[in-house]
matplotlib code that plots the C-alpha trace (Angstrom):
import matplotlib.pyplot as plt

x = [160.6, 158.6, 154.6, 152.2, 149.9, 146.1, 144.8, 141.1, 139.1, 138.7, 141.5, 143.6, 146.0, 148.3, 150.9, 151.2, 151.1, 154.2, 155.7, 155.7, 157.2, 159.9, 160.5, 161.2, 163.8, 161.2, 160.1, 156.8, 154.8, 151.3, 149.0, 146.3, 142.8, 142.6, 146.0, 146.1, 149.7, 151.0, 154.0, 156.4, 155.1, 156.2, 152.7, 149.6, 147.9, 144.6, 144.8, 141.9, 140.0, 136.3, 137.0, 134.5, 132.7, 131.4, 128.6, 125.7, 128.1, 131.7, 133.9, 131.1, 132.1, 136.0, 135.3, 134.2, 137.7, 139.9, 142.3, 140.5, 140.9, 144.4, 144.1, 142.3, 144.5, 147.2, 145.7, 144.8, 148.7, 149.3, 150.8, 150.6, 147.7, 146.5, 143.2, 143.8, 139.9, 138.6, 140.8, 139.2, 135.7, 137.0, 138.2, 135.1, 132.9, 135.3, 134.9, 138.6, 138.0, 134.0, 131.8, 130.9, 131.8, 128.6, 127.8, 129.5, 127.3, 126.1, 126.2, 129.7, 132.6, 135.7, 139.1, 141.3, 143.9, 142.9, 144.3, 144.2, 145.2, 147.1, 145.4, 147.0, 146.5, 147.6, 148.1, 151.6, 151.2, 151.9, 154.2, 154.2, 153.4, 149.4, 148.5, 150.5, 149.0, 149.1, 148.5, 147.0, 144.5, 141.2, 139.3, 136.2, 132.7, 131.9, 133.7, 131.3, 132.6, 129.3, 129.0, 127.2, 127.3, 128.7, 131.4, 132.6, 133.3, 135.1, 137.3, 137.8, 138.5, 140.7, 142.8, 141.9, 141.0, 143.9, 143.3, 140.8, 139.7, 140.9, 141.8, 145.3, 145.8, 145.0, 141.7, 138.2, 135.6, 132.0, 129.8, 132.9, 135.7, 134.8, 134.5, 132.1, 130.6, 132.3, 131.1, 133.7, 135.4, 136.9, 139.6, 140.9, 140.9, 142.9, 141.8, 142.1, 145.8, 146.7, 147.9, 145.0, 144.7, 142.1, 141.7, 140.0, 142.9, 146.0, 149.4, 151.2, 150.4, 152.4, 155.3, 157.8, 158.3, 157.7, 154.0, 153.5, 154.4, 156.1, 153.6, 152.4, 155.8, 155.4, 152.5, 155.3, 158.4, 156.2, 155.3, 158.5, 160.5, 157.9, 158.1, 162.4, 161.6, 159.6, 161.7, 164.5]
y = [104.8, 103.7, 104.3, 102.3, 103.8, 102.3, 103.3, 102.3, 102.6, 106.1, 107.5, 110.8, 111.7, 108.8, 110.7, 113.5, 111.5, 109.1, 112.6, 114.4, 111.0, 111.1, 114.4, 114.4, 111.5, 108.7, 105.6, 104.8, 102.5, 101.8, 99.7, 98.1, 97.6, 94.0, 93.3, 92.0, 92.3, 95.2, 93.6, 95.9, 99.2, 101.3, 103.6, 103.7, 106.3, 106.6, 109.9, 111.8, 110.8, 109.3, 105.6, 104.0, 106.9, 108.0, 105.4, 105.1, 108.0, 109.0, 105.7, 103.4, 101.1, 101.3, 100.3, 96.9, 96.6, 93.2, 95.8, 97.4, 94.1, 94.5, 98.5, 97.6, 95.1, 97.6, 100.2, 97.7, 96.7, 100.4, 101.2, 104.7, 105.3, 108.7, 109.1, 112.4, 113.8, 110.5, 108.5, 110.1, 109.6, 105.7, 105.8, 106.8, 104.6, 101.9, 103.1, 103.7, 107.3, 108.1, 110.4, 111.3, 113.7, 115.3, 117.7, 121.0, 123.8, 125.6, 122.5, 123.4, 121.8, 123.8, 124.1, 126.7, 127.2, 127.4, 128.1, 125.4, 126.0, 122.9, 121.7, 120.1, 116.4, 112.7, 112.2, 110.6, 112.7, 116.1, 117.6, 121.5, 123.5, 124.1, 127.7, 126.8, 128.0, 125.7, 126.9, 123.6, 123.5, 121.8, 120.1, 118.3, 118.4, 116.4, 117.9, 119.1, 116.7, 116.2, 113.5, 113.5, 115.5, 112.4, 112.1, 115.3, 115.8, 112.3, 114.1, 117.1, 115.0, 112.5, 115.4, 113.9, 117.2, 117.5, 120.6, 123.4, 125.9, 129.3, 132.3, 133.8, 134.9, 131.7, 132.7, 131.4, 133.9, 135.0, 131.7, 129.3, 129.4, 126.0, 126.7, 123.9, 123.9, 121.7, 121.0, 123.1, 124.0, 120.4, 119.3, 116.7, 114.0, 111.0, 107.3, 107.5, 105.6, 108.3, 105.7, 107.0, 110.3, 111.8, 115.3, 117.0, 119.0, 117.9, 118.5, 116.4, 119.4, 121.4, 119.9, 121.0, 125.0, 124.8, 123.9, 126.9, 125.8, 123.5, 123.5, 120.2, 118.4, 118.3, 115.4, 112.9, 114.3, 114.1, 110.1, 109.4, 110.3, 108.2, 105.1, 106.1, 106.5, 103.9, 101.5, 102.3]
z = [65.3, 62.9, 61.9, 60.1, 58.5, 57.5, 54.3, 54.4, 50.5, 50.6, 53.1, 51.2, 53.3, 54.0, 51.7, 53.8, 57.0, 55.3, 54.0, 58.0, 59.2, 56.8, 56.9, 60.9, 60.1, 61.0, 59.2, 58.1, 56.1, 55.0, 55.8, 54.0, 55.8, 55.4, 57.0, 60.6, 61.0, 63.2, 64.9, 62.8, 64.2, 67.2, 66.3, 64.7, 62.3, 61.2, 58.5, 56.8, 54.4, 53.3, 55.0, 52.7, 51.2, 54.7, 54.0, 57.2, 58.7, 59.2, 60.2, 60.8, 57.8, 58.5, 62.3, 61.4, 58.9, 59.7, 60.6, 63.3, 65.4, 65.4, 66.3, 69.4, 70.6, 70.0, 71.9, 74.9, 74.8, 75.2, 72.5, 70.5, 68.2, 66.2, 64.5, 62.8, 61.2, 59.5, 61.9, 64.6, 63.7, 63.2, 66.4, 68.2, 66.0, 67.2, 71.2, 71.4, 72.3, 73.6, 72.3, 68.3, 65.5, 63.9, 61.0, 61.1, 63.2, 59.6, 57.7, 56.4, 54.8, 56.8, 55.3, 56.9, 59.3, 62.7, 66.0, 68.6, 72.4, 74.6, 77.8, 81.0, 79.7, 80.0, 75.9, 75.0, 71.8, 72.8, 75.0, 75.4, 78.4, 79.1, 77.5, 74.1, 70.9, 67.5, 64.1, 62.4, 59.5, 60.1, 56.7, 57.3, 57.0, 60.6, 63.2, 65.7, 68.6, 71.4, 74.1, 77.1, 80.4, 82.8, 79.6, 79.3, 83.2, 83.1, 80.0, 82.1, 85.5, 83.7, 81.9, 78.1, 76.9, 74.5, 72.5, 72.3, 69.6, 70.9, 69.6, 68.3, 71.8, 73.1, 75.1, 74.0, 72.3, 74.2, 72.7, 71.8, 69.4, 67.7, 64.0, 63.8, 67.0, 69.1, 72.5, 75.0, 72.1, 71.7, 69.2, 70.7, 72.9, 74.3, 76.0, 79.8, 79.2, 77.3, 74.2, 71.9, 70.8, 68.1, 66.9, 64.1, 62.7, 60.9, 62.2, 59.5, 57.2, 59.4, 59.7, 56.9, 56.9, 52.7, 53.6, 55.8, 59.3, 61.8, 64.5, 63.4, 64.4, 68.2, 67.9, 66.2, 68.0, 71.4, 70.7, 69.4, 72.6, 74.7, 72.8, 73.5, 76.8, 77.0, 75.6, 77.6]

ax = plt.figure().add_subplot(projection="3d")
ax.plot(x, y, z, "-o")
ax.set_aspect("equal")
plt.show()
């Protein structure tokens, strides 16, 4: 198995994305943003960062990126694709996934560890029983997911809900458990394929026991046994 990925002028966590990969015995390697060469990838990540200084708003330069041509066609292939925070903004700015990422509710920057609960969904990304709780720290400044009414039942119909903000317990507080005010507590979502997943959170800082958790590992173990399956 092995993941490209993107490192747009701005993007700061490609280490750590290269760094889970590695560390769950996979291969990875970057890529810049003016390549338009992914034939040697099995999956795609987009990581965190400020893609080009957040300029006009978050992922609106990096969408129009000779890269993101190729990242499209992947994803119309079917083929795997992650947009983890920054990546996920890029990802609905490129209409890969629907819907937006605005400022924080508070007008915020977030950084702490929060608790996420899986839904009954189509994403090739994760694969854990419906009800499971995730520890995964969230860092980011324009989280506050929103799209419209006839979107949102589509999500819900289409099981692309991927993750929630919950509580420890796994159940949702009176008012929402969305540290930055989420609409229905959204952390994640996936394409109606299932190929393209975005959240907010990071699971590759969760992934080696030294960095405070492993529940970060079931995103790449999940995709890596599909592509197996897959390719079998």
């Amino acid at each position: 198995m092995r993941f490209g990925v993107v490192i747009f002028p701005g993007s700061n966590c490609e280490q750590d994305v290269i760094h889970a990969v590695n560390h769950l015995g996979h291969e990875a390697g970057y890529i810049w943003h003016g390549d338009t060469d992914l034939s040697g990838f099995d999956a795609i990540v987009l990581p965190g960062g400020f893609a080009y200084g957040d300029y006009i708003r978050c992922g609106a330069v990096a969408r129009f990126s000779p890269v993101m041509a190729e990242v499209v066609r992947f994803a119309e292939a079917g083929k795997p694709i992650i947009g983890i925070c920054n990546g996920f903004q890029i990802l609905a700015e490129a209409h890969l996934l629907p819907g937006a990422l605005l400022r924080n509710v508070g007008l915020k920057f977030l950084c702490k560890t929060v608790s996420l609960r899986a839904e009954e969904s189509i994403c090739d990304w994760l694969d854990v029983p419906a009800g499971t709780v995730l520890r995964v720290p969230i860092n980011h400044n324009e989280g506050n997911y929103i799209c419209d009414a006839e979107t949102l039942e589509r999500l819900k119909a289409n099981s692309q809900i991927v993750l929630r903000y919950c509580e420890s317990d796994g159940s949702t507080a009176p008012g929402g458990s969305a540290p930055n005010g989420a609409l229905d507590d959204i952390a994640g979502i996936c394409n109606e394929r299932g190929n393209v997943f975005g959240l907010m959170p990071h699971p590759e800082r969760v992934v080696d026991p030294l960095s405070g958790g492993t529940d970060g590992a079931v995103f790449f173990t999940a995709i890596a046994k599909h592509v197996a399956e897959v390719a079998s």
